[in-house]
C-alpha positions as CSV (number, residue, x, y, z in Angstrom):
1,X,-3.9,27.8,-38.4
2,X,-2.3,28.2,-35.3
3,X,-5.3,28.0,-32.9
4,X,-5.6,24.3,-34.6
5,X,-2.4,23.9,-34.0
6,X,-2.2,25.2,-30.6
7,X,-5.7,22.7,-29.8
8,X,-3.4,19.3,-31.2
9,X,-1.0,20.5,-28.8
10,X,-3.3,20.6,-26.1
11,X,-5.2,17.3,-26.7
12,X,-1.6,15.3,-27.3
13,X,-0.9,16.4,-23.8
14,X,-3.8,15.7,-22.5
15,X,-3.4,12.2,-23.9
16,X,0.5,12.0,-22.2
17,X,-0.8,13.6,-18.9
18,X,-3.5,10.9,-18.7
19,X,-1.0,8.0,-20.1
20,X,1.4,8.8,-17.7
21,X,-0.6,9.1,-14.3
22,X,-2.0,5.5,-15.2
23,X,-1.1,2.8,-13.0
24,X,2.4,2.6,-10.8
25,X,5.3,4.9,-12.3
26,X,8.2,4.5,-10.0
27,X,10.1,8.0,-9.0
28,X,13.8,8.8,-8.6
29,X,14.8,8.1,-5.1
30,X,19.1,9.4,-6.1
31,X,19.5,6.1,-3.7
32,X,19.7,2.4,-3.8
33,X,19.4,2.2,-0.2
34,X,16.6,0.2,1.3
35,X,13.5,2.2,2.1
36,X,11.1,1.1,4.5
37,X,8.5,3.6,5.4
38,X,6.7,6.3,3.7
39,X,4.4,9.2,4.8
40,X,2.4,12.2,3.1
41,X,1.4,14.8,5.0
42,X,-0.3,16.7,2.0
43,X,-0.4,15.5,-1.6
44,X,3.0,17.5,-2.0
45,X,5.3,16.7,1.0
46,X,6.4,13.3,2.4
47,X,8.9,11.4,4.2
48,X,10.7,7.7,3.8
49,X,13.2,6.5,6.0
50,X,15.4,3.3,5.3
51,X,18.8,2.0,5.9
52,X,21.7,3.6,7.0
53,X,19.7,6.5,8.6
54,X,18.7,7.5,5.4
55,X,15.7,10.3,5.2
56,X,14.2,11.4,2.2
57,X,11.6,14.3,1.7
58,X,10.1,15.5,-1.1
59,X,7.9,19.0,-1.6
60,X,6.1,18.7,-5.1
61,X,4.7,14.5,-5.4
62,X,8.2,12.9,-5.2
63,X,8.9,14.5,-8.6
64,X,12.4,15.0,-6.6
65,X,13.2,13.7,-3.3
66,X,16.2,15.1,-1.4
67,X,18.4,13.7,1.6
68,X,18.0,15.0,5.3
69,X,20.7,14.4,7.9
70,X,19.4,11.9,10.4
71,X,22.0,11.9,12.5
72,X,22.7,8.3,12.7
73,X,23.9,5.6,10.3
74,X,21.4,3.1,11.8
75,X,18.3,1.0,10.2
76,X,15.4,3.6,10.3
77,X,12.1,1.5,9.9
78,X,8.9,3.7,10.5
79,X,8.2,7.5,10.1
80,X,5.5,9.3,11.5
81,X,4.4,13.4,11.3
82,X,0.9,14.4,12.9
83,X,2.3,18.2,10.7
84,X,4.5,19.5,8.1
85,X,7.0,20.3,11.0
86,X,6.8,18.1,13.9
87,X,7.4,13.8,13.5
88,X,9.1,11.1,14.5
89,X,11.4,8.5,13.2
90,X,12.5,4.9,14.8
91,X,15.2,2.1,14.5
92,X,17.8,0.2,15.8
93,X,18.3,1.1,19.4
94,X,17.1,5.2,19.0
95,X,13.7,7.6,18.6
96,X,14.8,10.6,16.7
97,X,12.9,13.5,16.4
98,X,11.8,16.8,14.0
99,X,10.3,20.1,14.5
100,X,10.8,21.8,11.6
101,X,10.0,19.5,8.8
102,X,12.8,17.1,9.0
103,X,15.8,20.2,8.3
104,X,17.0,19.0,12.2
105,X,17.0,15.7,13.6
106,X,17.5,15.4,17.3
107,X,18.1,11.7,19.2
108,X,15.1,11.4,22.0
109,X,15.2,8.2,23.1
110,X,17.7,4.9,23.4
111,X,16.7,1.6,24.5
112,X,18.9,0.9,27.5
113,X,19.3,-2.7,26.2
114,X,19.8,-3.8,22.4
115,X,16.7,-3.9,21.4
116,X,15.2,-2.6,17.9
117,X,12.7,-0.7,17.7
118,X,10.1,-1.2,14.9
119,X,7.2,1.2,14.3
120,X,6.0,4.6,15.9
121,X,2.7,6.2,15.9
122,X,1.4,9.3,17.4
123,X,-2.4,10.6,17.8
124,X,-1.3,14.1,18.4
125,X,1.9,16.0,18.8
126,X,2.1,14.5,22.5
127,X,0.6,10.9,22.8
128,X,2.3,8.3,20.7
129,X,3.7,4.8,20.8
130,X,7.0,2.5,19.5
131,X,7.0,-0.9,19.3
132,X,10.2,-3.5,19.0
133,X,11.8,-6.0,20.9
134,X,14.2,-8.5,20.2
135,X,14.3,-12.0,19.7
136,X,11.5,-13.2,22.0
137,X,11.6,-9.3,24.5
138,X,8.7,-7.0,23.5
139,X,9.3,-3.3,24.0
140,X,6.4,-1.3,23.9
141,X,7.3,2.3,24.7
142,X,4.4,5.3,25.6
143,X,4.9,8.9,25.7
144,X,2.3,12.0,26.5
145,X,4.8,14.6,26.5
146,X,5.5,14.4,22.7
147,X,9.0,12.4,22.8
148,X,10.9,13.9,25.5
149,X,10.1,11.1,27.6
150,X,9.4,7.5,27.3
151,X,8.0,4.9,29.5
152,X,8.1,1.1,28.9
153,X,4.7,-0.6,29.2
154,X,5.1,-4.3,27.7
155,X,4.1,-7.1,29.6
156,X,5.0,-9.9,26.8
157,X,7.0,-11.8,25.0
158,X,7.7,-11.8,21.1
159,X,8.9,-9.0,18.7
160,X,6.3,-6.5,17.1
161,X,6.5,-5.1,13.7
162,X,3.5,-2.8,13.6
163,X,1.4,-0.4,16.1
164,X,-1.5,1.6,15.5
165,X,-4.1,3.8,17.2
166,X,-7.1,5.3,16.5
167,X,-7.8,7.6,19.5
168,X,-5.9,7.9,22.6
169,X,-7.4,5.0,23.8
170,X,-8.1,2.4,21.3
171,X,-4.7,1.0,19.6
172,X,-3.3,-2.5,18.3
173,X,0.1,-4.4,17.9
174,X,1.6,-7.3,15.5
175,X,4.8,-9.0,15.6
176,X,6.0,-13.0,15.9
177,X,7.0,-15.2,19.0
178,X,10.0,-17.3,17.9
179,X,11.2,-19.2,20.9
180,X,11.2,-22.5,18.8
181,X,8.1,-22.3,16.1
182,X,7.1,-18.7,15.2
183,X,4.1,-17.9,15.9
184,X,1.8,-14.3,15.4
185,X,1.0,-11.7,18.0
186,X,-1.7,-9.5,18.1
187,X,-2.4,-7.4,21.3
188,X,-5.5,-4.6,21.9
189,X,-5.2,-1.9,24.6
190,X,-8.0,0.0,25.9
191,X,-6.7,2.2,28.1
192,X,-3.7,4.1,25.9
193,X,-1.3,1.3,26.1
194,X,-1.5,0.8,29.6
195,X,-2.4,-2.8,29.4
196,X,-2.6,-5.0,26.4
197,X,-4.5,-8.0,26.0
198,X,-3.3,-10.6,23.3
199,X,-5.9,-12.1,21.3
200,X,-5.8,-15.0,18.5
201,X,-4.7,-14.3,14.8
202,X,-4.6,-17.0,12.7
203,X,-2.6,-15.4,10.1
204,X,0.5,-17.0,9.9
205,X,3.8,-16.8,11.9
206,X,4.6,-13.6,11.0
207,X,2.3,-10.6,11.5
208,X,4.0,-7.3,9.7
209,X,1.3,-4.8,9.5
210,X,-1.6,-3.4,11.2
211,X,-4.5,-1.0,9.9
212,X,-7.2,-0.2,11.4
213,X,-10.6,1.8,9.9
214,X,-12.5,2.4,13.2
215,X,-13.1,0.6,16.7
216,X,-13.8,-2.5,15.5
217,X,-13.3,-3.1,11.3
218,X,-9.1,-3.6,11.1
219,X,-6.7,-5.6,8.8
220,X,-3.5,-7.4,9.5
221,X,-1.2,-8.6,6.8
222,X,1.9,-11.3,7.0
223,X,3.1,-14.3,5.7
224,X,-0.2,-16.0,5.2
225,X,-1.7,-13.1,3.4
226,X,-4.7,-11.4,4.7
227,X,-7.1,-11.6,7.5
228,X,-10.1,-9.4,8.7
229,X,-11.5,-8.3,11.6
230,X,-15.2,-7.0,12.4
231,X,-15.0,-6.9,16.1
232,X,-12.1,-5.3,17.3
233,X,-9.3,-8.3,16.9
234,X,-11.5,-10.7,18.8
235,X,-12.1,-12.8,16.3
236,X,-10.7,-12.7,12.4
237,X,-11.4,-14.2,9.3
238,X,-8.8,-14.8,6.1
239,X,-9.7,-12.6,2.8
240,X,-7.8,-14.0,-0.8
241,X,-5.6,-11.7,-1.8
242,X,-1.9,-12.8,-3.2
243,X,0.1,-15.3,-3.0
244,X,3.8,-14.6,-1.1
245,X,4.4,-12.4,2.1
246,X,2.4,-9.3,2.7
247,X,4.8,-6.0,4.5
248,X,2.5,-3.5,4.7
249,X,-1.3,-2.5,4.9
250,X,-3.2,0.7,3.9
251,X,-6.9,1.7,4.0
252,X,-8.5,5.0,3.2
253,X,-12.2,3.9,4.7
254,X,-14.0,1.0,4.9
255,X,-14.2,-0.2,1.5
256,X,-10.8,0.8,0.2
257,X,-7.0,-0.7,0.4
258,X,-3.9,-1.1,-0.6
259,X,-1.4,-3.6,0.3
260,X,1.9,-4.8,-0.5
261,X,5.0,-7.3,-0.1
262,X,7.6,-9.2,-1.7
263,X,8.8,-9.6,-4.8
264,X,6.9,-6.4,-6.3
265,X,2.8,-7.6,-4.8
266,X,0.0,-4.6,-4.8
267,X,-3.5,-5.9,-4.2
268,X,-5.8,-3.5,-4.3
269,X,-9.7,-3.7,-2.8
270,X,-12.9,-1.6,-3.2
271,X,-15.2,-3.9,-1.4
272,X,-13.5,-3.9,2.0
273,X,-11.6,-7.1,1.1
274,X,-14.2,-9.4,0.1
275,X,-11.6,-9.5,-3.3
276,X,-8.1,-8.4,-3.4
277,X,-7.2,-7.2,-7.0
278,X,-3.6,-7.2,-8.3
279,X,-2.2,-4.2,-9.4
280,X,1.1,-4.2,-12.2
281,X,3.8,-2.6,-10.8
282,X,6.9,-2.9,-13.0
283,X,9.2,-4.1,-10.4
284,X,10.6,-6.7,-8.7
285,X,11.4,-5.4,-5.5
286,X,10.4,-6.6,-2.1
287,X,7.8,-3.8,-1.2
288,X,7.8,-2.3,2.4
289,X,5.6,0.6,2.8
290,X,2.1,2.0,1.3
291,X,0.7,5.1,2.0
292,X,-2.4,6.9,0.6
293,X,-3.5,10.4,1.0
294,X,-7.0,9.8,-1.0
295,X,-8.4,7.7,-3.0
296,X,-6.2,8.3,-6.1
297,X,-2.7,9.4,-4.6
298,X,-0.7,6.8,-3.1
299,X,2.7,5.9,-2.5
300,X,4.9,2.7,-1.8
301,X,8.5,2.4,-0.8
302,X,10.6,-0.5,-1.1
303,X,14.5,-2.5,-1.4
304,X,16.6,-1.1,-3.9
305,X,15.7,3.1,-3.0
306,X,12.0,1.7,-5.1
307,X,9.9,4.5,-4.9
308,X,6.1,3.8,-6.6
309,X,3.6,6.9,-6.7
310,X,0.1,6.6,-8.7
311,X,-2.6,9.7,-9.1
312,X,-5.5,7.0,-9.9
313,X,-5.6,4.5,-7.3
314,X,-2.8,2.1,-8.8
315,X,-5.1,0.9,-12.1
316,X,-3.8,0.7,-15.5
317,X,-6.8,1.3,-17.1
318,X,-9.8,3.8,-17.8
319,X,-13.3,2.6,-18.0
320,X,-16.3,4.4,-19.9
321,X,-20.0,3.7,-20.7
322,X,-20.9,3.5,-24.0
323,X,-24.9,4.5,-25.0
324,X,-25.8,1.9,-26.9
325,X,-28.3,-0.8,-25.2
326,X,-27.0,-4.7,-25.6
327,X,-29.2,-7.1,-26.8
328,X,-26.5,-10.1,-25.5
329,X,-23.4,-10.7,-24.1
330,X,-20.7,-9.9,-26.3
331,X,-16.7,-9.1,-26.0
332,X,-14.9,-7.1,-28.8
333,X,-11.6,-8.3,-30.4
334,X,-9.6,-4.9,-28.7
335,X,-8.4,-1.9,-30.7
336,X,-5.6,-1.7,-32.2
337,X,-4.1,-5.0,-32.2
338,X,-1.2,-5.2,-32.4
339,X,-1.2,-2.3,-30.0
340,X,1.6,0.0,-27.8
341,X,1.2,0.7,-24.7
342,X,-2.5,1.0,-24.9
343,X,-5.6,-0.9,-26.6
344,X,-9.0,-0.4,-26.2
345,X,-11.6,-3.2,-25.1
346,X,-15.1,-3.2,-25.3
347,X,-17.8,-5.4,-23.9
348,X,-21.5,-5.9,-23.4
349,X,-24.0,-6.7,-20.6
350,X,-27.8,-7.2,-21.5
351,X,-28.7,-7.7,-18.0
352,X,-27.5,-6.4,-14.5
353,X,-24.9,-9.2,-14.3
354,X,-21.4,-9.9,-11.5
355,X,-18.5,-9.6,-14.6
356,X,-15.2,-10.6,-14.5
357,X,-12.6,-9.1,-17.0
358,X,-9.1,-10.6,-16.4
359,X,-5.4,-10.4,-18.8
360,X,-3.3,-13.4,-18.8
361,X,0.2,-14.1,-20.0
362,X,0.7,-16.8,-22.7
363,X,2.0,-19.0,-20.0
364,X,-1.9,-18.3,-18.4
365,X,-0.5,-16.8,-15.7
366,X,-2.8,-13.6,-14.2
367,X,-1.4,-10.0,-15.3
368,X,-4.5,-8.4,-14.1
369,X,-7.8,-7.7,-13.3
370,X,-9.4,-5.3,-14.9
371,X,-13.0,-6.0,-13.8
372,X,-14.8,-7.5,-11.0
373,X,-18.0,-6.8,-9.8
374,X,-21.8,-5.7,-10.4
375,X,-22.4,-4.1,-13.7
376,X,-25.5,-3.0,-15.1
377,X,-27.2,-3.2,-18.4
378,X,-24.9,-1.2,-20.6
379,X,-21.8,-1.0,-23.2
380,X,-18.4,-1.0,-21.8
381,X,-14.9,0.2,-22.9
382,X,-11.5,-0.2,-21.4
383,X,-8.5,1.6,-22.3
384,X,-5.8,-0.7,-21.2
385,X,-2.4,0.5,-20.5
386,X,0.7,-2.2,-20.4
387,X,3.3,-0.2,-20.2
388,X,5.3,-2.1,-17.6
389,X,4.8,-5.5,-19.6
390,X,7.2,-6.6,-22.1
391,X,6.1,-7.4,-25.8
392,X,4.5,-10.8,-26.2
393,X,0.7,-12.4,-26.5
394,X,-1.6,-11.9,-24.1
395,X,-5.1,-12.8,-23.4
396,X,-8.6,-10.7,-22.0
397,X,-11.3,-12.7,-20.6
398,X,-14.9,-11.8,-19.8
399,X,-16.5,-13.9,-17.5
400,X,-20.5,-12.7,-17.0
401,X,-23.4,-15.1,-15.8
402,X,-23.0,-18.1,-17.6
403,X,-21.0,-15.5,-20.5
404,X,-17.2,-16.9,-20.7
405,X,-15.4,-15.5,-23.8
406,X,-11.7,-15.1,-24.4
407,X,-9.5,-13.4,-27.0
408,X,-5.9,-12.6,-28.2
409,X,-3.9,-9.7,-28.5
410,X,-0.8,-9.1,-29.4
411,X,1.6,-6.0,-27.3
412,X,4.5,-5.1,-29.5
413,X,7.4,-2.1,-28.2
């Protein structure tokens, strides 16, 4: 009797354990102070930086995050760490710096004019770059000595947000010009940061975030969403991702992103961007910062102390193959229905087919995609998790070839 009872235990858990690393689950910060950066050096320790100075650290996931003295009360808006010891913060007007895992903070550069500084990004524990300006005065700040000291090597005009490298050689920059309209910037350097050349974006007037895969295949987000380049930032083209103002950008390799903005926006893609796929988040809150360490553990930081962490890419929802061989296309009412938090749904392909599998509100607004993409011949089921949704009806539709088919279900907490 109490080996049965000792293997019910086990499978509930199991079942909690897998409910509970579904989707977005947002983590105590212990502050409702902005946060606008986040970085992992391991799937255990990270860093975000916000307002105020404030630095936050965590050692086991962000289970429990815990506040490091900074040394300044100023906006903190990127953190960098190329180890568990040595990185860098920037802000308003200062550079701070770490080399023993954030316990000591130590001021290592200030702009000798008010200028903020944005963004920071190092290759290796001596070459690294920070970006800035204000108003319609770039700074663009190198150093190959690890911080200690800093040389100024902008040539243009506008403020930039973002900066990132992929070698010592190859590295980009966003930001906006505002001297009357604003328009985006978008400068490449060849040669370290020695000399930038500025190329066309059109991706709105305000460029917030850079990301880069290789030499050539990169991603810049703003306020007109999300465009794509194949050839270095030369020339771009606009993906569909969300609609609203896109903060920050994220990709693990070539096929796989995050990113994320105001008013709570994840899209997520697994086809390079061809489609952008919202994500449920359960918040509200103007998103800042993503950051992934694979494909499954990911991070996001936002307004309000928001911290987000998922262990399975940011979906709400397990899919399995069923053996049984279709005969025709067919969608299941889901099980249970009424259901809370989760419900299963099951559907059918009889030929290698593009499906579509989307949840709508009553109002028919899009929750979420659940689908999207090649499927072959087969029996599908979903498990569905809506646990950051509020009771009401709701509908799943499977669109498949020619196949459209759409049914009610009803969430009750």
């Amino acid at each position: 009797m109490n080996k049965l009872v000792i293997q019910f235990v086990s499978i509930l858990l199991l079942n909690l354990i897998t409910l509970a690393q579904t989707g977005w689950l947002e983590q105590t910060s212990g502050t409702t102070t902005n946060l606008n950066a986040v970085q992992f050096i391991d799937a255990n320790n990270g860093f975000a930086v916000g307002d105020s100075g404030i630095i936050l650290h965590t050692s086991n996931t962000g289970i429990t995050w815990t506040t490091q003295m900074s040394g300044t009360d100023l906006p903190l808006r990127d953190v960098v760490f190329v180890s568990a010891l040595q990185g860098w913060a920037v802000g308003s007007e200062i550079i701070i710096k770490t080399t023993n895992g954030g316990k000591n903070w130590n001021v290592c550069y200030t702009p000798s004019e008010y200028k903020w500084l944005n963004s920071i990004y190092f290759v290796d524990d001596t070459n690294g770059w920070a970006v800035g300006g204000y108003w319609i005065a770039t700074l663009i700040l190198k150093t190959t000595d690890g911080g200690i000291n800093w040389n100024q090597v902008s040539s243009v005009s506008g403020t930039l947000f973002s900066v990132y490298f992929i070698n010592n050689n190859n590295g980009w920059a966003t930001g906006e010009f505002c001297p009357e309209d604003c328009s985006g910037i978008f400068l490449r350097t060849t040669d370290g940061g020695i000399t930038w050349n500025q190329h066309f974006c059109d991706a709105g007037g305000f460029l917030r975030s850079v990301y880069f895969i290789n030499d050539t295949i990169g991603w810049v987000v703003g306020d007109s969403g999300i465009t794509k380049t194949i050839d270095g930032g030369i020339n771009w083209n606009s993906q569909p991702s969300a609609n609203g103002w896109l903060w920050s950008v994220y990709f693990i390799n070539i096929d796989t992103g995050w990113a994320v903005g105001a008013d709570g926006i994840i899209v997520h893609t697994s086809d390079g961007g061809e489609n952008w796929v919202p994500q449920s988040t359960g918040t509200s809150e103007w998103l800042q910062s993503v950051y992934f360490i694979d494909n499954k553990n990911g991070w996001i930081v936002g307004e309000g102390g928001t911290i987000l962490h998922t262990s399975n890419g940011g979906v709400t929802f397990i899919e399995e193959e069923i053996e049984e061989i279709p005969t025709d296309y067919h969608l299941s009412n889901n099980f249970p229905n009424a259901f809370n938090p989760s419900t299963k749904i099951r559907y059918s392909i009889p030929e290698k087919s593009k499906v579509l599998i989307r949840v709508f509100d009553i109002l028919g607004k899009e929750i979420e995609t659940l689908v999207n993409g090649e499927k072959s011949v087969g029996t599908y089921e979903i498990n569905w998790y809506a646990k950051n949704l509020p009771s009401g009806v709701y509908f799943y539709q499977l669109q498949a070839g020619n196949f459209i088919e759409t049914k009610k279900m009803l969430l009750l907490k």
